[in-house]
N, C-alpha and C positions, 0 to 999 in steps of 0.2 A: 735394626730392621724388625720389623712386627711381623709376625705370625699369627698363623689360626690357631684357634685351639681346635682339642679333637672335638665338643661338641659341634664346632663351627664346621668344622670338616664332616662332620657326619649330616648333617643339615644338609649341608651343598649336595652330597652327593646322593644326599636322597631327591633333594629338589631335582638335580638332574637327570635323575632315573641314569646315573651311572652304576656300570658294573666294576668291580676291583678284582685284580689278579695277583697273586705273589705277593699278597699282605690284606690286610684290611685297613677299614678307615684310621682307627687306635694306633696302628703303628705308625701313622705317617706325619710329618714334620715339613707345616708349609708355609716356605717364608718367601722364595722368589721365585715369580712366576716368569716364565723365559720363553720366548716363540722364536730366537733365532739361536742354534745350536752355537754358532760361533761364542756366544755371551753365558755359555755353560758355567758356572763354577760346581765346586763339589755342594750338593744337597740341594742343588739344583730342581725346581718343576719343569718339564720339556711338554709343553702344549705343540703340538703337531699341524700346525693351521698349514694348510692347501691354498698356496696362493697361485695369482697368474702366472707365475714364470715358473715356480718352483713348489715342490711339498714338501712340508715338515717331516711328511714319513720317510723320506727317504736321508733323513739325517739322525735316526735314532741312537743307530751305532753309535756315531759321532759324541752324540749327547750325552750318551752314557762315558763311554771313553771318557770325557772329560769332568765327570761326575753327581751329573744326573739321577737322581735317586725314585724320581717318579715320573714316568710316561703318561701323559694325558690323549687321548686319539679317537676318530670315531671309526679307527677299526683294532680289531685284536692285533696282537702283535709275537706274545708270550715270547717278549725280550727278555734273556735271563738278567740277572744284575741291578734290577728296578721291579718297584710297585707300577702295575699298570690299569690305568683307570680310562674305560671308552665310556665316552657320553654318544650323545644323539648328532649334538651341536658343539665342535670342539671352540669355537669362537665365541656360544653364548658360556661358555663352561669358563670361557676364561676371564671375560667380563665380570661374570658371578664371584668366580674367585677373586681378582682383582678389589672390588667393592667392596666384597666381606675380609680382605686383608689390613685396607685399609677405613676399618669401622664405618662404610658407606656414608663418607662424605656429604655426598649430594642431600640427603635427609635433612640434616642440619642446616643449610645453607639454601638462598631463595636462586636456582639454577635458571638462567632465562636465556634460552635457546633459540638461537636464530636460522632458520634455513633458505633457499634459495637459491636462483640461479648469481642475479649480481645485486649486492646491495650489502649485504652481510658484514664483511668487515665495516666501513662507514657506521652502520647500524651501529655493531656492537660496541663501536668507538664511540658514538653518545651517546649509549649507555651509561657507558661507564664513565663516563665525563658528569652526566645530568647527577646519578646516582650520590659519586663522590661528591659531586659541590652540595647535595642535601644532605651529607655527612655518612650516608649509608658506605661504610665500606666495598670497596667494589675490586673485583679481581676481573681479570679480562685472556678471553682463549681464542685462538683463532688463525689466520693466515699469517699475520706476521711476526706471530709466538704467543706468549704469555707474560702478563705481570701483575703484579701487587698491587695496590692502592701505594700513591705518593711514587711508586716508581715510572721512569723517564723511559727506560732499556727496556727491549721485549726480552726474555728468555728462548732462544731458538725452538722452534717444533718442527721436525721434519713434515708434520700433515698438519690440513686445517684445523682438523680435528686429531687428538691424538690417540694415539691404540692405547684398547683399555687402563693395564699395569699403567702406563705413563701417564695416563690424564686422574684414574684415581686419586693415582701419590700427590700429582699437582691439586686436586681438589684440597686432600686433606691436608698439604701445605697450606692453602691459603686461606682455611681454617682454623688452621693455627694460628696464623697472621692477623686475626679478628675479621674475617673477609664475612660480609654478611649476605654477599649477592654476588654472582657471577655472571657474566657478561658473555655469550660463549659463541663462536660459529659451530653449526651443525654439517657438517658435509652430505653428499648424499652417498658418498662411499661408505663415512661411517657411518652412517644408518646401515647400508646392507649390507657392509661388514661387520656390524654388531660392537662395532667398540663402544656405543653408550647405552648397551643395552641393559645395565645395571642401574642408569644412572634417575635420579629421581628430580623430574621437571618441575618446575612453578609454572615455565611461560616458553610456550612453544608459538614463534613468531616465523608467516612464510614472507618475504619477500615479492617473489617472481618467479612463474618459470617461463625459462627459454631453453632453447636450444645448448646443450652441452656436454660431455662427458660422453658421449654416444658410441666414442670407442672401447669404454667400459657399460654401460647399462644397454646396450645397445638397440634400443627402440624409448622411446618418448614415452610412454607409457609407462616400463622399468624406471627409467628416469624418477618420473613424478612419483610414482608409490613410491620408491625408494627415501621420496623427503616425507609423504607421508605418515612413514612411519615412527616420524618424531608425533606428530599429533596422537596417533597411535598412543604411544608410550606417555602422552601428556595423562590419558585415561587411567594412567596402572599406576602411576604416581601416587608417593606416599603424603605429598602434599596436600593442606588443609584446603588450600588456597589456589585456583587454580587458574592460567588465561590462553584460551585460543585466540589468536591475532591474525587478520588476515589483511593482504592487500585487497579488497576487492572489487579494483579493476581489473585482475589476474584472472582468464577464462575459468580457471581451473579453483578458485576458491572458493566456492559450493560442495569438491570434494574432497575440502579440507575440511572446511566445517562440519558437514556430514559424520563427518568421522568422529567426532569429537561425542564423549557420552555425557549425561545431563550434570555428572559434578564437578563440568569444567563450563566457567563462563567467556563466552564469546562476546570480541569487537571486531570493528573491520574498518581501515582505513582505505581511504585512495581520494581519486577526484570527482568519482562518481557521488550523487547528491545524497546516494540511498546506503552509503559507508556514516557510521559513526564518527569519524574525524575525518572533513575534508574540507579543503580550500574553498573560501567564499569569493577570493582577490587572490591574485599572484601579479605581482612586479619585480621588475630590476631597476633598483637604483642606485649610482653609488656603489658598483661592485659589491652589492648586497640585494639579497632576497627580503622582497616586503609581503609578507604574508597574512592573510583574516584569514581565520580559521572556526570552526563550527566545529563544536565537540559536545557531548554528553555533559561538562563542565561550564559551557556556555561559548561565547564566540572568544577569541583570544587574537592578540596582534602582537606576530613576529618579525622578529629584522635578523637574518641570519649571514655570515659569509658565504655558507655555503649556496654554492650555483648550480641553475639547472633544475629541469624537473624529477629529475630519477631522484634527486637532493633531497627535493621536497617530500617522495614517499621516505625517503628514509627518516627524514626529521618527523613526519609523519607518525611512523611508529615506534622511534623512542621516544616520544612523547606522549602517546597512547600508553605503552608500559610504564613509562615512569610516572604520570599523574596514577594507575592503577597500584603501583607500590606506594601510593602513598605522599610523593613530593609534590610539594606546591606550585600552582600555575606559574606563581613569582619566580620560583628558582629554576623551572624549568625556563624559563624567557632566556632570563638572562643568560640560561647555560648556554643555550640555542645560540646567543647571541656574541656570545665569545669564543665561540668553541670554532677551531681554525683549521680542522681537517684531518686527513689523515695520510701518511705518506704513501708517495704513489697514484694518489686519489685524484686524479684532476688538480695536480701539484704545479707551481710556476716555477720553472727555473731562471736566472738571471745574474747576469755578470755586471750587475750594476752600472752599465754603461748607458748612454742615450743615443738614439735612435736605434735599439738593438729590436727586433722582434718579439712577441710574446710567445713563450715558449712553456709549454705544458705536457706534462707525460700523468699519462695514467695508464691503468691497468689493465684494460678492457682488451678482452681478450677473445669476447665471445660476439655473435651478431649484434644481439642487442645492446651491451654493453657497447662497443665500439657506437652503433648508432645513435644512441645517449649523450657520448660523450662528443659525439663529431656538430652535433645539434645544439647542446651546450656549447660549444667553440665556437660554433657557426654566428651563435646570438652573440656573441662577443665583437663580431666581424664592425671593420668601418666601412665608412661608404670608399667603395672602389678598392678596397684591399683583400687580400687571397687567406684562405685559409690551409694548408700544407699538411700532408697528414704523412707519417712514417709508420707503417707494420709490418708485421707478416704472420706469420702463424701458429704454433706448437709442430714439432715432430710428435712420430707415434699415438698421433690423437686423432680423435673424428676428423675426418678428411673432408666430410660433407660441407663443413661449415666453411670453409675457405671460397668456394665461390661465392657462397653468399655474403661474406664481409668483403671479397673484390667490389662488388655491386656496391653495397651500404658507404663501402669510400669513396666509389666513385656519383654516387646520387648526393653525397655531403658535403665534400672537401673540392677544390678546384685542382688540387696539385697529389698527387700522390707518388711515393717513393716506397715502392714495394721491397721488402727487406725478410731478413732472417730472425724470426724470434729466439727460440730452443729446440731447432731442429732437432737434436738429440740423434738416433740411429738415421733419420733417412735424409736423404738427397736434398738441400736446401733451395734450388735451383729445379726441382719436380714439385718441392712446397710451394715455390714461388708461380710455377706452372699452371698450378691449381688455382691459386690466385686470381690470374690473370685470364685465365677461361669465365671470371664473371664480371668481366669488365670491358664493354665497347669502347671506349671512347681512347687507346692507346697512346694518343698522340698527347695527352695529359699527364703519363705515368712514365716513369723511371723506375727504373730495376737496380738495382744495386745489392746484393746478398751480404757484403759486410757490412755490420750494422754500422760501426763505428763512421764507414766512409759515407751511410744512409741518411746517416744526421748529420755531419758536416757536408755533405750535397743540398741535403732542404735548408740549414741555415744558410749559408750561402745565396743559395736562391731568394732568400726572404727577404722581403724591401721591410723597412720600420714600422711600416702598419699591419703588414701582412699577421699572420699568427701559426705558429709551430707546432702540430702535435703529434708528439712521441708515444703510440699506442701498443701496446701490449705486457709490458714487461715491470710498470708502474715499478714499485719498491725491491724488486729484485736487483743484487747487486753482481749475478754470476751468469752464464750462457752455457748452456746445456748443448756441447758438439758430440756428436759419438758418446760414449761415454767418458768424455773428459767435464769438470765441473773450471770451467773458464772466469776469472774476474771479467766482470762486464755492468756498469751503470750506467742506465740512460742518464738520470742527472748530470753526475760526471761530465758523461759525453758530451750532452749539449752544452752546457758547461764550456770544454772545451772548445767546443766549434764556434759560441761566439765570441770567446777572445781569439781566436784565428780572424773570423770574420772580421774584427777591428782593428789587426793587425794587419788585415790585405786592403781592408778601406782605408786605411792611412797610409797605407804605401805607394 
């Protein structure tokens, strides 16, 4: 395990304008930094971070008991038994340390950061697709973990992004790995929780904002600064080389740019004429996107799998980043052009049977996301056939957005099957309540709370042309009840319910 030395520790704790109590800098020996007491070992660092539910301060004892040798806090404590060091900001304190434990990774390495309401993982999935096939090594972080270059498996992360200690170490892992570039989601929790506040950008890229998170930032305003402050941080970066990316058909991408200081160069995508890369032509044919595009490079002609317009900003701006690193319009084509998705993503499922319905689960979770995707489906639709949509909604989370995706399903889809996503602590049946207060037209909606029987309801109902989509819960394979963590796959599931479905039509 790697340590600081004391000069390194003397730095930090100047940088920090931290005080020390019951030793000095010289005496201390720091090698694991630790924010939940449970994961104490003896020589242990106990960083004190104040979260939603719970504060660190009030497990110091604990910490120590279990062998704790330094308290980090931003208040006094004069716990006997430990070095005690208050900073200002116990979370930028731990970032810092973190960073400097593990030789500050991100320096070395071209970090390119993506934020946003939806788009992100996609994004950073052609990323990392376009980067590797120009042989640039590429590491990839984000919602549905972490991996290597050449690797298949994600590595699990409990968060989009992950807390400092953890995302460090993984930096300077895949570092070691020959990783030349990093692929990353930015969250906007960790932005204003500080877990990449150490970290040193190349390319700070915004997607979208929508509506989200609202029962953590709790106004739109908090929301948006809080992704902000990745462009922020793009300014302080130690990088030579610098890129602000913006959608800008995004209302709000003028106060991205804004932000950005003169030694970082700015592009902007979208569909607007007055964005550096945007669409000349857009078609579907062939279950593929035909695309003319207008770029700083010149006009370019794409054929992608990917569907859908929200697709096309995302193809959009990994292809903006990646001609800007450097790869060829060639290689970018072809990546574009083979590059098959990502799971969860506007995914098909299928039991290989005929006359079975088209069936699609994705992610979307939020208004706009779900609108996206329901629009996307909709263009898929044949003449005279339904398009079927199953959701529902998060427990414990902004409440607000739930009439407004009853609405958005019922202005999209013909069929709806209101359902239970990750209820989690509350009432699945007051989620679905909420629901259904933004939805007139009842005589078109079903209710059903178990998800399981939500999807074998719309299959069932789905004639062969009709079309199935499974919304919220994309690549997740568990269901958040109470605090119980439940096996649960929508794949799977429809899965299942169309060989039911063929098993009761042949009977």
């Amino acid at each position: 395990m790697p340590a600081l030395s004391k000069p390194e520790i003397q730095n930090l704790l100047s940088k920090l304008k931290a005080e020390i109590r019951g030793g000095n800098g010289s005496d201390l020996h720091i090698s694991d930094l630790i924010y939940d007491s449970r994961l104490v070992q003896e020589g242990s660092t106990f960083f004190c971070i104040p979260g939603e539910k719970t504060d660190g301060n009030q497990f110091i004892e604990a910490a120590i008991k279990s062998g704790a040798r330094c308290i980090v806090s931003e208040r006094q404590h004069g716990s006997p038994g430990a070095v005690e060091i208050t900073v200002p900001d116990v979370r930028l304190a731990l970032a810092e340390f973190a960073a400097a434990l593990y030789d500050s990774p991100s320096r070395k390495l071209r970090l390119i950061a993506v934020t946003g309401t939806n788009g992100k993982t996609t994004t950073t999935h052609l990323l990392e697709h376009i980067l590797n096939r120009a042989g640039l090594k590429t590491g990839l972080i984000g919602t549905l973990g972490s991996r290597s270059p050449g690797k298949s498996e994600y590595k699990d992360a409990k968060h989009t992004t992950p807390q400092a200690p953890e995302l460090q170490k993984m930096l300077a892992s895949m570092y070691d790995d020959s990783c030349t570039h990093i692929a990353m989601e930015v969250s906007s929790h960790a932005l204003a929780l500080k877990r990449v506040a150490a970290c040193h950008f190349s390319v700070a890229c915004l997607t979208n904002i929508t509506q989200d998170h609202l029962d953590f930032h709790k106004t739109m305003e908090n929301y948006w600064k809080s992704k902000r402050l990745l462009f922020e941080a793009l300014n302080e970066s130690a990088q030579s080389s610098k890129l602000a990316l913006v959608n800008l058909d995004d209302p709000l991408a003028f106060e991205f740019l804004n932000s950005k200081s003169s030694s970082v160069k700015a592009l902007s995508y979208g569909f607007s004429e007055k964005a550096d890369f945007h669409p000349l032509s857009l078609d579907y044919k062939n279950g593929r996107s035909l695309l003319r595009l207008k770029s700083p490079q010149g006009e370019l002609d794409l054929s992608m799998r990917l569907l859908g317009r929200f697709n096309v900003y995302n193809c959009l701006a990994a292809l903006a980043i990646c001609l800007e690193e450097g790869v060829s319009a060639e290689i970018v084509k072809e990546a574009l052009a083979d590059f098959e998705g990502v799971p969860g993503r506007f995914e098909t499922v299928s039991a290989g049977q005929k006359d079975e319905p088209l069936c699609i689960v994705d992610y979307a979770h939020t208004p706009d996301g779900l609108e996206n995707v329901l629009k996307t489906a909709s263009a898929l639709k044949k003449t005279g056939s339904r398009l079927i949509c199953v959701f529902g909604c998060g427990g414990d989370r902004d409440p607000s957005k739930r009439p407004q995706m009853g609405k958005i399903a019922e202005d999209n889809a013909d069929l709806l099957v209101v359902t239970s996503d990750n209820p989690r602590s509350e009432n699945p049946q007051e989620i679905i309540a909420q629901i259904l207060s933004g939805i007139k037209r009842l005589k078109s909606v079903e209710v059903e709370a178990d998800r399981k029987a939500a999807i074998r309801m719309a299959v069932a109902e789905a004639g062969a042309d009709d079309i199935v989509l499974v919304a919220g819960k994309g690549h997740e394979n568990y269901q958040l009840v109470g605090d119980k963590v439940l096996p649960f796959d929508d794949k799977v599931e429809l899965k299942k319910a169309l060989e039911l479905r063929l098993k009761q039509n042949c009977s």
